[in-house]
N, C-alpha and C positions, 0 to 999 in steps of 0.2 A: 507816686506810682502805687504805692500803697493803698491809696484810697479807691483808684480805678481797679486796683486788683479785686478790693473786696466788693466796689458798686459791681463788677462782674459775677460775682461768686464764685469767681476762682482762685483755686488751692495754689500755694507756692510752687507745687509740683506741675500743676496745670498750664500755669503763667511758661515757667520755664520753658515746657516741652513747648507751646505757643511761639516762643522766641528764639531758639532753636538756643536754649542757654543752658547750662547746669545750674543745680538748686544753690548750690554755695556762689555761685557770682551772680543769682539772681537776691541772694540775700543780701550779699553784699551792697548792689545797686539799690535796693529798699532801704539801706543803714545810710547811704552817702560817705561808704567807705573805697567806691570802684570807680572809677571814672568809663564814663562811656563814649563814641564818637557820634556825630552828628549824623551819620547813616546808622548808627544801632538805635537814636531816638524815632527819626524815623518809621524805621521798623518798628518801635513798639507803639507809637502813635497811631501807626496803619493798626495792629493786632487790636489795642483798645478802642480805634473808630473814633479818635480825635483829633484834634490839630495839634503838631508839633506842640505849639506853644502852650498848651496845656498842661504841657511837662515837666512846662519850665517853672508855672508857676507854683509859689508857694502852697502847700498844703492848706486846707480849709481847716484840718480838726489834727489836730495834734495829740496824740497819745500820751496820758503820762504816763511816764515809765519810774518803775520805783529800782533803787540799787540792787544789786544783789541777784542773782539766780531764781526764779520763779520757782511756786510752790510747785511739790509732786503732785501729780496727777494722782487718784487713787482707782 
């Protein structure tokens, strides 16, 4: 969902308001820490302009992620 969020250029806040979600369970649902129902994929399938099963499938590009807390911004 990540990847459709940014092929969009929408902000995490953006998405949300889109889905009618808060920003902490839409992060959530981007980590695969929240479980969602089959009418909330749905819905965000319609928002993105995909088919369902585009949701389902595995990510194309995988972030690395390093341990630890991100640098400060300056």
């Amino acid at each position: 969902m990540i990847e459709l969020r940014r092929s969009h250029g929408w902000t995490q806040e953006e998405t949300a308001d889109r889905l009618s979600l808060d920003v902490p369970t839409l992060r959530r649902i981007e980590r695969g820490t929240h479980f969602v129902t089959l009418r909330s994929l749905i819905r965000f399938a319609n928002a993105f302009g995909v088919r369902t099963r585009e949701l389902l499938d595995e990510p194309t590009l995988l972030e690395a992620r390093r341990p630890g807390r991100p640098p400060k911004r300056s």
